[in-house]
ZABAKOL-237161 format. One record per residue (C-alpha): residue number from 1; x, y, z. Coordinates in pm, 1 decimal. Example, Ala and Ser with C-alpha at 12.3 -4.5 7.8 and 13.67 -1.06 7.14 Angstrom:
residues 2
1_1230.0_-450.0_780.0
2_1367.0_-106.0_714.0
end
This chain:
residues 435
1_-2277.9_2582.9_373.1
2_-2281.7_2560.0_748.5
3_-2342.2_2185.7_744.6
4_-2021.8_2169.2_507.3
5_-1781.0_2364.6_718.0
6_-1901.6_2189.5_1046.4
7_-1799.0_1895.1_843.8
8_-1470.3_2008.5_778.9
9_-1427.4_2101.7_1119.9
10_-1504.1_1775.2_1262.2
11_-1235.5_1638.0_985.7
12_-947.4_1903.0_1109.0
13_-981.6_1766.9_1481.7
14_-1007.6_1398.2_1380.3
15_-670.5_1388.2_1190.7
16_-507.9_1633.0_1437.7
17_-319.5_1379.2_1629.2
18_-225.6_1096.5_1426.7
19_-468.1_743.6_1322.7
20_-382.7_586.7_1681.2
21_-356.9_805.0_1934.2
22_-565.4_708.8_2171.9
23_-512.3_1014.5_2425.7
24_-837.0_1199.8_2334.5
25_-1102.6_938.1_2335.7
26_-1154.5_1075.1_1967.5
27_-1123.8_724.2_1798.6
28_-1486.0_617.5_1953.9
29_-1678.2_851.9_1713.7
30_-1443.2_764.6_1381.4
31_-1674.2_515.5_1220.3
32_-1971.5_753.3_1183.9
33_-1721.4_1019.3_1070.9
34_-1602.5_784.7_828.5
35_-1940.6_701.7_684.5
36_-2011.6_1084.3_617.8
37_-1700.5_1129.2_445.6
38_-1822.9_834.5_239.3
39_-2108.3_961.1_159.1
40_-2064.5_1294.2_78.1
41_-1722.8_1323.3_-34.4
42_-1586.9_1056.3_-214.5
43_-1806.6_1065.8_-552.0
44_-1718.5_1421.3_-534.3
45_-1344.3_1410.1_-548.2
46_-1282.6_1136.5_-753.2
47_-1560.0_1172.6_-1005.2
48_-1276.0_1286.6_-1302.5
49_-1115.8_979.7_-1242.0
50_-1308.4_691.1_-1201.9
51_-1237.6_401.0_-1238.7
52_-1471.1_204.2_-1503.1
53_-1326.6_-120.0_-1579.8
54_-1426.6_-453.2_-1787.6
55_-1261.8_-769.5_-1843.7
56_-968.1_-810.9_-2092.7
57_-822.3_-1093.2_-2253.9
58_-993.2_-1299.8_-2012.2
59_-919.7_-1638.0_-2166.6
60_-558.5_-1556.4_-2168.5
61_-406.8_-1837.8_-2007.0
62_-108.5_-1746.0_-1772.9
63_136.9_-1997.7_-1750.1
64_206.4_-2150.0_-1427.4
65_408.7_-2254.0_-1175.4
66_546.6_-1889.4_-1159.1
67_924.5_-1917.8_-1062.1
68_975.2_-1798.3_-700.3
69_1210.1_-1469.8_-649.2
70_1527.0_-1518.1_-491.5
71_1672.4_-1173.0_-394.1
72_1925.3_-1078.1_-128.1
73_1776.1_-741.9_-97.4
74_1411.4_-820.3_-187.5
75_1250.3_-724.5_185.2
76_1425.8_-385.4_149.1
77_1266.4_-314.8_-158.7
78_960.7_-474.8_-74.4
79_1001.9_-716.7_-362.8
80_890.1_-1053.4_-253.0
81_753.9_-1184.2_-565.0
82_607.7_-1521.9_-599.5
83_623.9_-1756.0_-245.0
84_611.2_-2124.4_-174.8
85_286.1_-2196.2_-28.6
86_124.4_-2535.2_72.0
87_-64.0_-2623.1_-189.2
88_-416.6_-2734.3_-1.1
89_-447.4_-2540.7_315.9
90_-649.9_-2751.9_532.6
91_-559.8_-2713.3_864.6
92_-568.4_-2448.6_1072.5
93_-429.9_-2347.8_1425.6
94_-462.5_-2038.9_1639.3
95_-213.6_-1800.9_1832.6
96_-391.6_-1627.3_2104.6
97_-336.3_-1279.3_2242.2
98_-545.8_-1004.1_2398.5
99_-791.9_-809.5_2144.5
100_-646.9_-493.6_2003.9
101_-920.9_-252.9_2048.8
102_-819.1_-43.7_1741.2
103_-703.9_-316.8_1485.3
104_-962.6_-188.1_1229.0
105_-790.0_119.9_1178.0
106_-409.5_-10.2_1090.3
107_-249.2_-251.0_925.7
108_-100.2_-545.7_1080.3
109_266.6_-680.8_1021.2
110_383.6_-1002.0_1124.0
111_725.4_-1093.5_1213.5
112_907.0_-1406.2_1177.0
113_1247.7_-1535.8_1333.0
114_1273.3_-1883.7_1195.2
115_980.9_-2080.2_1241.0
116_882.1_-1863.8_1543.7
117_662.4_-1530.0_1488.2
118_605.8_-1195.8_1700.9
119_327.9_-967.7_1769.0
120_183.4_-767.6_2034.2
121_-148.9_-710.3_2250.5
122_-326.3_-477.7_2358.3
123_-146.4_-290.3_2652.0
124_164.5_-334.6_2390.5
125_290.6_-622.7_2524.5
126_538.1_-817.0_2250.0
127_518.6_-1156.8_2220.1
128_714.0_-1413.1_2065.6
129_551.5_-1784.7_1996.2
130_721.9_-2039.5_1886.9
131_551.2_-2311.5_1588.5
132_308.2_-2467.2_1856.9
133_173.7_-2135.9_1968.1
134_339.2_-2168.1_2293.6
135_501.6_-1820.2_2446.7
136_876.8_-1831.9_2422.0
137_865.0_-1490.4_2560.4
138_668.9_-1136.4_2605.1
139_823.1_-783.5_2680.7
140_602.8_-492.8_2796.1
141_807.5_-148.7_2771.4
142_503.9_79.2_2863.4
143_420.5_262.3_3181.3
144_93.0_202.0_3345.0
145_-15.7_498.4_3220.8
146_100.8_432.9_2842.5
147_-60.4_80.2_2877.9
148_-393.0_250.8_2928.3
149_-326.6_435.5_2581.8
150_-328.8_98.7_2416.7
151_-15.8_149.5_2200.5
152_-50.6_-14.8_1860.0
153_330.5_-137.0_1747.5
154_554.6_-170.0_1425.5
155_827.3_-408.6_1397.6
156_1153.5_-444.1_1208.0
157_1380.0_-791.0_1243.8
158_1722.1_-768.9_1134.3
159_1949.6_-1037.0_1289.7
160_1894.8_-1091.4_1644.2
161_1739.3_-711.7_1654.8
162_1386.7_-640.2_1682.3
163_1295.2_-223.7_1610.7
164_965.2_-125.5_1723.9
165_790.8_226.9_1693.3
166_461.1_281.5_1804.8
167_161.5_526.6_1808.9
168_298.9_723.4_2103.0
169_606.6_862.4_1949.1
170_841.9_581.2_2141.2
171_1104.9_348.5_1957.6
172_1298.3_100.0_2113.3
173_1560.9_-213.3_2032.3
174_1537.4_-579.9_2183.5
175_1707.1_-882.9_2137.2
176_1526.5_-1079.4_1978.9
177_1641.3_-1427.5_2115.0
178_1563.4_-1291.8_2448.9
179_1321.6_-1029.1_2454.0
180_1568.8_-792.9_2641.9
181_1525.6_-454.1_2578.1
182_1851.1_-278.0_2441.5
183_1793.5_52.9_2437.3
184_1471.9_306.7_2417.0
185_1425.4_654.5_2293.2
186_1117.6_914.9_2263.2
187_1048.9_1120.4_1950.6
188_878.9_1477.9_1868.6
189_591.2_1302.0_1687.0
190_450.3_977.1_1624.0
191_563.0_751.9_1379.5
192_347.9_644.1_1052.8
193_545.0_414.7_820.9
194_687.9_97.5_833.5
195_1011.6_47.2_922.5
196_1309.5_-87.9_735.5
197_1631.5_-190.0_876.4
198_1948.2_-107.8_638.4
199_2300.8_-252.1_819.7
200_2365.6_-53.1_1120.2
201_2055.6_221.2_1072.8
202_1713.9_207.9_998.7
203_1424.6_484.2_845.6
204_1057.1_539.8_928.4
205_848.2_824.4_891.5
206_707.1_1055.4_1162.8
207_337.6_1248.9_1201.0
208_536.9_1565.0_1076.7
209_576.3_1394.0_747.6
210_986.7_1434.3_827.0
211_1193.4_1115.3_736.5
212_1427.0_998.4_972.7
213_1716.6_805.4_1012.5
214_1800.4_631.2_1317.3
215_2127.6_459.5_1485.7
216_2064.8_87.8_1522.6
217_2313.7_67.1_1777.2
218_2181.5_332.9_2007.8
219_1838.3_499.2_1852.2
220_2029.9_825.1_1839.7
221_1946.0_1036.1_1528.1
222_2181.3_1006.7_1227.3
223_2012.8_1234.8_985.4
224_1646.6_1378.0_887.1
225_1484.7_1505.5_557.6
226_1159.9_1724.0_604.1
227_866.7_1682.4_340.5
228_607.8_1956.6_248.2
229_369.2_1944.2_612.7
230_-25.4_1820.1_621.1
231_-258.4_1910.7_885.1
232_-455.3_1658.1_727.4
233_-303.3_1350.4_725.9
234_-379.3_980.1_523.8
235_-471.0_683.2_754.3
236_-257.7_460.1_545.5
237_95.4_325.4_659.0
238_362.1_508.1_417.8
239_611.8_296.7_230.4
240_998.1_298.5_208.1
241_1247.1_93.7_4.0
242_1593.4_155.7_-40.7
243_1888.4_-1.2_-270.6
244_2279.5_28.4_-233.2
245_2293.6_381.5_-275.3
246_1973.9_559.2_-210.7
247_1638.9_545.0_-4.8
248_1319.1_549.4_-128.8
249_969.0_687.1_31.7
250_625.9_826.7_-14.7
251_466.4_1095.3_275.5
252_87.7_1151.7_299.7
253_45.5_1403.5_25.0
254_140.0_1163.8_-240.6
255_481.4_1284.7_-320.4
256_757.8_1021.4_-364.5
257_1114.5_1090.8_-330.2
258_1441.0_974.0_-347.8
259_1694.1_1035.7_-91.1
260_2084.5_961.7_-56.6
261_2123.1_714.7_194.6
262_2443.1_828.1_366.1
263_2328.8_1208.9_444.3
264_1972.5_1260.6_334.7
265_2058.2_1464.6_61.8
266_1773.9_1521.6_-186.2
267_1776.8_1316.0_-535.9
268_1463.6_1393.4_-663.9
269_1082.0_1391.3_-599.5
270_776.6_1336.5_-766.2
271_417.7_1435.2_-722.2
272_162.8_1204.5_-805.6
273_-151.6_1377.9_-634.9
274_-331.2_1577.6_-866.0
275_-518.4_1807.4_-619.2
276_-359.4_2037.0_-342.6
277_-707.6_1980.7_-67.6
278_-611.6_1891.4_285.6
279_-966.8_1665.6_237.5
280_-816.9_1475.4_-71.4
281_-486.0_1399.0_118.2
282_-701.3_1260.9_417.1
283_-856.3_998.8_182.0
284_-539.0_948.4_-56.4
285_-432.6_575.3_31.1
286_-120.6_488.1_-140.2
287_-0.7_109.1_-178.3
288_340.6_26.1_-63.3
289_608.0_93.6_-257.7
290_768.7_-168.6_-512.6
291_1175.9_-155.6_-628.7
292_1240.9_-349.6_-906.2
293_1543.8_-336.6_-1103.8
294_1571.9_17.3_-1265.0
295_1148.1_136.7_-1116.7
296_920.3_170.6_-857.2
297_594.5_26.6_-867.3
298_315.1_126.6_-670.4
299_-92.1_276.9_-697.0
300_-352.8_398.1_-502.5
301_-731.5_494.7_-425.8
302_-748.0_727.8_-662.4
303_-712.5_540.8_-982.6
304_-365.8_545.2_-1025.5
305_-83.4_249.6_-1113.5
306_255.3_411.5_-1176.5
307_535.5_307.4_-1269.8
308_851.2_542.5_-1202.0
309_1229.7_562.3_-1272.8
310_1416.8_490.5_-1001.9
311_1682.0_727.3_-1117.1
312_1489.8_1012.8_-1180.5
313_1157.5_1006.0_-1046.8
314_991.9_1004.7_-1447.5
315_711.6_828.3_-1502.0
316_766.4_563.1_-1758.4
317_401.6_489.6_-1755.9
318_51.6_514.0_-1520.3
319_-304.9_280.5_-1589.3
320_-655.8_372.4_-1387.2
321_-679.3_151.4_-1149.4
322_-811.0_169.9_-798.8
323_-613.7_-33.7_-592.6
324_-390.0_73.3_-212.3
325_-278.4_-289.0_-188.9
326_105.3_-380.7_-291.0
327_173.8_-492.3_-604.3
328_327.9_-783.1_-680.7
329_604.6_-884.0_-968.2
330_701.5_-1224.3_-1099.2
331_994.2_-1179.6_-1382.6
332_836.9_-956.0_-1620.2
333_518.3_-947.0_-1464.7
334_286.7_-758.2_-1217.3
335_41.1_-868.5_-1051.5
336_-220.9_-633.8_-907.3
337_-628.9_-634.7_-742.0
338_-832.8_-350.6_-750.2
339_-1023.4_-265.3_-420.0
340_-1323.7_-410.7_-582.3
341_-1208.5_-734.8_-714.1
342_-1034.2_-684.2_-1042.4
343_-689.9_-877.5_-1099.4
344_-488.3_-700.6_-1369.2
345_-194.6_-896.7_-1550.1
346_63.2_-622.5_-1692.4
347_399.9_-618.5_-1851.5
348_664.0_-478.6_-1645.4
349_866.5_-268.0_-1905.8
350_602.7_-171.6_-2139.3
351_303.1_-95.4_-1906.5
352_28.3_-291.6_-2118.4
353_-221.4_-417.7_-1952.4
354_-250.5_-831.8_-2050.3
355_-525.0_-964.4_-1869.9
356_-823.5_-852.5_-1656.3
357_-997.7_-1050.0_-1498.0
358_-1295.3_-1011.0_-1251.7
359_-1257.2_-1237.5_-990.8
360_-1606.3_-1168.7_-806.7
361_-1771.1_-1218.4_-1109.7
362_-2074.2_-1474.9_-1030.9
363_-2011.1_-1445.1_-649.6
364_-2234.6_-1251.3_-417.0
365_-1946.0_-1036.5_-351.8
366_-1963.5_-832.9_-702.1
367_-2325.1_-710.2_-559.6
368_-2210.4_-617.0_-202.7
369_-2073.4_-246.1_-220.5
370_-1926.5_-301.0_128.8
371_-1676.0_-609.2_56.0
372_-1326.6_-531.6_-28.4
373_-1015.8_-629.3_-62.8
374_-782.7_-595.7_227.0
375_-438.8_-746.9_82.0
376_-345.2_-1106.7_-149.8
377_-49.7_-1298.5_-195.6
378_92.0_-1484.3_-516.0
379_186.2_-1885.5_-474.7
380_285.5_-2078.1_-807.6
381_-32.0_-2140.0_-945.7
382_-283.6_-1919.7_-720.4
383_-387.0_-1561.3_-615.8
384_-462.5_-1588.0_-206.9
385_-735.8_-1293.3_-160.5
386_-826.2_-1158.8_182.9
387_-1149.2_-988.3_231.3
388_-1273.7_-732.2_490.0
389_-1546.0_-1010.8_540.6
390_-1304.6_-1316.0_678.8
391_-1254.7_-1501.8_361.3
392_-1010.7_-1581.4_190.7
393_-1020.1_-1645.3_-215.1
394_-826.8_-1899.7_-368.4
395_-736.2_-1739.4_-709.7
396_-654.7_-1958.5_-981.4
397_-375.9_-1715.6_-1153.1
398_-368.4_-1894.5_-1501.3
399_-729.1_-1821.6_-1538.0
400_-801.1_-1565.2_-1263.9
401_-1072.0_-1757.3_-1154.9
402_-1193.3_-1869.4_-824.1
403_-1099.9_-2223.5_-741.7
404_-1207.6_-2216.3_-328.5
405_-1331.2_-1999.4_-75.7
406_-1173.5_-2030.9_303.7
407_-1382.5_-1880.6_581.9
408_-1125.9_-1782.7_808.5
409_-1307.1_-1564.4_1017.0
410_-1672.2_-1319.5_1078.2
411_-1476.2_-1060.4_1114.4
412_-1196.9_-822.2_937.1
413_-859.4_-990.0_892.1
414_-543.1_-901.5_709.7
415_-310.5_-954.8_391.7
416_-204.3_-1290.5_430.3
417_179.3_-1340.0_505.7
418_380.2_-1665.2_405.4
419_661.9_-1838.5_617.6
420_801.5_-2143.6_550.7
421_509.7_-2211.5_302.4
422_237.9_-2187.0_580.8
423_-17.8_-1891.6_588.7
424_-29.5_-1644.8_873.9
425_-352.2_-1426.8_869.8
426_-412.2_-1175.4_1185.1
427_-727.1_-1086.6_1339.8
428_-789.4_-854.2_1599.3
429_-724.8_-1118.1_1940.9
430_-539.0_-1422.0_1771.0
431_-310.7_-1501.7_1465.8
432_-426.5_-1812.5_1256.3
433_-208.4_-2023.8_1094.1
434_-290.2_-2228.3_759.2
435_-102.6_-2497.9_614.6
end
């Protein structure tokens, strides 16, 4: 009993200030906290609900090339379906930057303006390269003593504006052509969502689990909504989407709602978590969200793929699977991976399940406990897999097999991202580029 609530303990002051802040030295002791909750919790809390799965229909034959998605509004809803990507990725090329001490513990986003991208480095310097890796330019808007904090940045490009938040409650504007900083603001908390950009505002999500809605011309509030509090809170980036009339989001309990986008105004909201413990909602990792149409798509790490209406928040229907990573849809199909290597094939409207395939199957990965999945993209004709180990899988979707293996890296890299039908994958002190 003792042992348990020192455990608990430790857990409360871990998750007191958000997953980056740096100010307490308390990151350096997170991986052997992590490895206790690991081992003592997990099989515990999820026990009711695991998830057992087998193969299914696995000599369906998906037809290929899937059709590629061409939607005004698919970044807003997180929609990207299907992308043009070189076929044989054979060469590779590097974008250096300082290592980001912490980049284990969040998840990357790149940026892209044309052909050029933009990231950051350690002291939260943001830098834009051009398609030969050279620096076009770099902005640092931190103090010396911030710099020492080692902020860890979002980004948001809409236009010639770049919106950055960071893990120090700070949010700023900058032109993006120039790197010059238009205007910057400080908020209550820190922020823990992505951002998204919508005209002349944009939304992200702050430590207090309180949704906010900024001025894009000036960073001054327009409006906020305020969710049910955690002390407790999930590691994992929460997701908003947003159509014509209203805005979309999930906070760290689990709960998704629906809000009107011109005054916050409540629509309606939905739990999905089926426990109230401040432990579950620590280790509750939900994917990001999914619009499509007339539902939102989206799952998480505790076996469960729903699929809501939009309009209502009902669930039309929900499948046990384990998966955090973003779904993907192609017409009237999704396209989802389980954390340990399972690709499920399901119909959009109905829910059923098509195929399952497991692509580790015959590879030393299906007997390593500790290899994941960190995030995949869908080409025409193949599934691109990144693992926590460096490679990359080369899916084949019409028979969710694997057709090559790409060492990228010894190390932990991230979901790959797709411009211009190259391959961007980000490590902790350089971008790599595949084409």
């Amino acid at each position: 009993m003792i042992k348990k609530l020192f455990l608990i303990f430790l857990i409360l002051i871990f998750s007191t200030n958000c997953s980056f802040d740096t100010k307490s030295g308390i990151w350096t002791n997170n991986e052997k906290i992590e490895k206790e909750i690991t081992k003592k919790q997990i099989k515990i809390l999820f026990k009711e609900n695991e998830a057992n799965y087998k193969e299914l229909n696995k000599n369906f034959v998906i037809k290929t090339p899937l059709n590629s998605k061409t939607d005004n509004y698919s970044s807003s809803k997180n929609n990207l379906g299907p992308r043009v990507i070189v076929d044989i990725l054979k060469k590779k090329s590097k974008y250096k930057f300082s290592k980001i001490k912490y980049f284990n513990y969040f998840e990357p986003e790149l940026v892209f303006d044309k052909n050029n991208l933009i990231f950051f480095n350690k002291n939260g310097t943001i830098i834009k390269f051009n398609d030969t890796s050279q620096i076009i330019w770099k902005k640092n808007n931190y103090s010396k003593e911030e710099k020492r904090l080692l902020p860890v940045l979002n980004f948001s490009l809409n236009n010639n504006i770049l919106v950055v938040t960071d893990n120090l409650g700070k949010y700023y504007a900058l032109n993006v052509e120039t790197g010059k900083i238009l205007w910057t603001k400080s908020h209550k908390s820190i922020f823990i969502s992505e951002i998204k950009i919508d005209k002349n505002k944009f939304y992200v999500i702050d430590n207090d689990n309180n949704f906010n809605c900024f001025s894009l011309l000036n960073g001054e509030k327009v409006w906020e909504f305020e969710t049910d509090y955690d002390l407790i809170k999930s590691q994992k980036k929460l997701s908003i989407v947003f159509d014509q009339t209203n805005v979309y989001f999930n906070n760290s309990r689990g709960d998704i709602y629906s809000l009107n986008k011109d005054n916050g105004n409540l629509i309606w909201l939905t739990t999905t978590r089926t426990s109230d413990e401040n432990l579950q909602s620590f280790l509750l990792k939900t994917s990001g969200l999914v619009l499509d149409e007339s539902r939102i798509i989206f799952s998480n790490n505790q076996n469960s793929f729903f699929s809501l209406n939009k309009d209502n928040g009902l669930i039309e229907w929900k499948h046990n699977i384990n998966s955090d990573l973003k779904s993907v849809i192609s017409e009237d199909t999704i396209f989802s991976i389980s954390l340990d290597g399972y690709l499920f094939v399901i119909e959009k409207i109905s829910g059923n399940i098509v195929r399952i395939t497991d692509i580790f199957k015959g590879t030393k990965y299906r007997k390593k406990k500790n290899i994941s999945v960190s995030g995949f993209v869908v080409g025409h004709k193949k599934i691109y897999t990144s693992l926590n180990n460096g490679k990359i899988l080369e899916v084949d979707i019409s028979s969710g097999k694997i057709s090559s293996v790409l060492k990228v890296s010894n190390g932990k890299i991230s979901e790959p991202f797709v411009n211009n039908g190259k391959m961007f994958i980000v490590k902790s002190n350089e971008i790599i580029r595949l084409n």
